[in-house]
Every structure is written in structure tokens, then in C-alpha cells.
C-alpha positions in Angstrom: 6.4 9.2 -30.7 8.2 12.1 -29.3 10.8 13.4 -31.5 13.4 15.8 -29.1 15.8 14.3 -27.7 14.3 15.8 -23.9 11.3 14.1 -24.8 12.6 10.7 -25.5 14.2 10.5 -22.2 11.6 11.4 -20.6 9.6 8.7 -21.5 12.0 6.3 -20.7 12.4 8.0 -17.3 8.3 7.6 -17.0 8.5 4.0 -17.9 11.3 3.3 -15.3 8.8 4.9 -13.0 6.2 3.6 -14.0 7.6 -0.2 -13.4 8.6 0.9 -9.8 5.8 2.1 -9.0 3.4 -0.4 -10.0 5.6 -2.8 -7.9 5.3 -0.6 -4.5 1.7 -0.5 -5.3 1.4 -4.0 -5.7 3.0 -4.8 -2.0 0.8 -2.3 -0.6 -2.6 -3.9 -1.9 -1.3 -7.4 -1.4 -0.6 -6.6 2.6 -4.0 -4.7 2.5 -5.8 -7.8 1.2 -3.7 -10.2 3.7 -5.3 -8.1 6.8 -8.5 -7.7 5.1 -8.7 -11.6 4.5 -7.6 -12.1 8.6 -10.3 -9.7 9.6 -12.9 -11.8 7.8 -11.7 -14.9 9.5 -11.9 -13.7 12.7 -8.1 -14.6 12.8 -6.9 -12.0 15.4 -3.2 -13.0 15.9 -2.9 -12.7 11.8 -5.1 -9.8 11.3 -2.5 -7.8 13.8 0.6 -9.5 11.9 -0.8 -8.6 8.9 -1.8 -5.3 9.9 2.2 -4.8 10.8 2.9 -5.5 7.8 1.0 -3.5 6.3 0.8 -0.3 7.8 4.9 -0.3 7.2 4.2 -1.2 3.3 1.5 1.9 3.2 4.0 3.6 5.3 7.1 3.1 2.1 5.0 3.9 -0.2 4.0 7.5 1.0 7.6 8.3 1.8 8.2 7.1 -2.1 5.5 9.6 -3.1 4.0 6.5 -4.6 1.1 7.5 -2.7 0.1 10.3 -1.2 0.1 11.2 2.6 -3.5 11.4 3.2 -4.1 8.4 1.6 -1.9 6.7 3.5 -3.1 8.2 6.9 -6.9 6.8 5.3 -5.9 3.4 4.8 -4.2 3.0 7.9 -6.6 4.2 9.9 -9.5 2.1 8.4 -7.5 -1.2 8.6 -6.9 0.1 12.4 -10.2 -0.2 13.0 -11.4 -3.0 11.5 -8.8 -4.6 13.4 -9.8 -3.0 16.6 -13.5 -3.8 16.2 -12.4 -7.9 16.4 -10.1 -7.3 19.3 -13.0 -5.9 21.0 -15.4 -9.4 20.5 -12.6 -11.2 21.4 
């Protein structure tokens, strides 16, 4: 346990973070798991729903610093194509 007074609040400062966080990052596996999940099913009209969804999730969650940019630029891009690849059979 820390014992300043600085210290202290920082930790609960980090565990305020932390909470927030883990929520944003919950949203933005969830919507990536909802378009993966369409892609698998061959389900175009969700897959491009989903894929809305999100890229704007991925999207909050670099501007929150949650993630970082490139990440965010990585995982949009893949879901793009996967996406893409089923528009093209269809």
C-alpha cells in the first residue's frame, strides 16, 4: 500500500481508469466479434451493419487513447476485408 498522500490518489485515479477502460474495451471486442460472427455466416447485410458499428466503436476508443491509433487503423482494415472478400462471392 502506498503511503503519500500523491500516491494514494493515484491509485484511485488508476482504478477509475482502469474501470472505464475495460468497459470501452469491452464494446469494442463485442462489435468485433458481432462482424466476425456475420462474416462466418455468410450474412452480408449484418456483417456490413455490424461492421458500422464497429469501426465507430474502434473509432472511440482510439480517440479515448484506450487504444492506440495504429491498432485501430489494423483492426479496421482487417474487418474491411473480410467483409469485402463476402461482398465479392455474393
Amino acid at each position: 500500500m502506498p503511503i503519500k498522500k500523491s500516491a494514494k490518489k493515484y491509485m484511485r485515479v488508476t482504478a477509475r481508469k482502469t474501470v472505464r477502460n475495460k468497459i470501452v474495451t469491452g464494446v469494442v471486442k463485442s462489435a468485433v466479434k458481432k462482424t466476425r460472427e456475420a462474416v462466418t455466416a455468410n450474412n452480408l447485410e449484418t456483417a456490413q451493419k455490424n461492421l458500422k458499428d464497429a469501426i465507430k466503436a474502434i473509432d472511440k476508443a482510439a480517440q479515448k487513447k484506450v487504444i492506440k491509433k495504429n491498432t485501430a487503423a489494423r483492426k479496421k482494415s482487417r474487418l474491411n476485408t473480410m467483409v469485402k472478400k463476402i461482398v465479392l462471392k455474393a
